[in-house]
C-alpha positions in Angstrom: 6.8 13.3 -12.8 5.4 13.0 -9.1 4.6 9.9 -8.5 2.7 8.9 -5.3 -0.1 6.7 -4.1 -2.8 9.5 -4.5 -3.8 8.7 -0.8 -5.7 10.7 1.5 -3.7 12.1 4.8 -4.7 9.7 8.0 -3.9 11.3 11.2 -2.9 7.6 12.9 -2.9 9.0 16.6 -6.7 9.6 17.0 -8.6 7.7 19.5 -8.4 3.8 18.5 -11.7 2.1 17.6 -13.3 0.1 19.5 -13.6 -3.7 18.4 -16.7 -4.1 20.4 -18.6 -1.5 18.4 -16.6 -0.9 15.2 -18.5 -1.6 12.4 -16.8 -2.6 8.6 -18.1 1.1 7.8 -15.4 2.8 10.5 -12.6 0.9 8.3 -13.4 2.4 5.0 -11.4 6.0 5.4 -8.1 3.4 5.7 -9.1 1.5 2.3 -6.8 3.5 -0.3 -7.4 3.7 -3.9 -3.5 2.2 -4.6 -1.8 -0.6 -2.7 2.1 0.3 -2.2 3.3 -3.2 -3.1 1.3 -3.1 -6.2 3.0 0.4 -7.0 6.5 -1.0 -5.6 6.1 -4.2 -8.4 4.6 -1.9 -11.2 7.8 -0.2 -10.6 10.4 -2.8 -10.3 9.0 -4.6 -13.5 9.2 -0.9 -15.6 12.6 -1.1 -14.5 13.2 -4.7 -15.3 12.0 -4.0 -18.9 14.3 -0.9 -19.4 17.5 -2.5 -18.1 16.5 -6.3 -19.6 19.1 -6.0 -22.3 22.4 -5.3 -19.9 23.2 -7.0 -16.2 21.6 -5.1 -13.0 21.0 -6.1 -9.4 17.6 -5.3 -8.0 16.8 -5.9 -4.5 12.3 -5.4 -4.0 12.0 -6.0 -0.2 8.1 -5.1 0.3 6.9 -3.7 3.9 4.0 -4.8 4.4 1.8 -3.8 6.8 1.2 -5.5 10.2 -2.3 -4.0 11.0 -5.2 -5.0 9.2 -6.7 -1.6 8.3 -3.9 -1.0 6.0 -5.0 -3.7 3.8 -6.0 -3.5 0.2 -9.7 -4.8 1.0 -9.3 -8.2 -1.3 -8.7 -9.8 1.3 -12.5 -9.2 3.4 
């Protein structure tokens, strides 16, 4: 089963916007359908519930990102 965010391809080393004219529009091709830490935790808790009845170690260290455009959008 593939399993992946379903994102678009961003090419990250076009020409930065401008924050003098950048508008909440120019942001919109960042905002993905699929948050990775949501994935990451719908993950790690299907994993939790297979392997609930014997011992296991799972380490979830989420990378989040440092730039706002790679936000989910709640947050606007």
């Amino acid at each position: 089963m593939k399993d992946d965010l379903g994102q678009p391809y961003i090419y990250v080393h076009k020409k930065a916007l401008d924050p003098k004219t950048a508008t909440p529009a120019d942001f919109d091709a960042f905002k993905g359908k699929v948050y990775a830490p949501e994935k990451m935790t719908e993950k790690a808790i299907g994993f939790i519930d297979k392997n609930k009845d014997k011992p296991f170690f799972l380490y979830l260290a989420y990378t989040l990102p440092s730039r706002f455009f790679a936000s989910s959008g709640r947050m606007d």
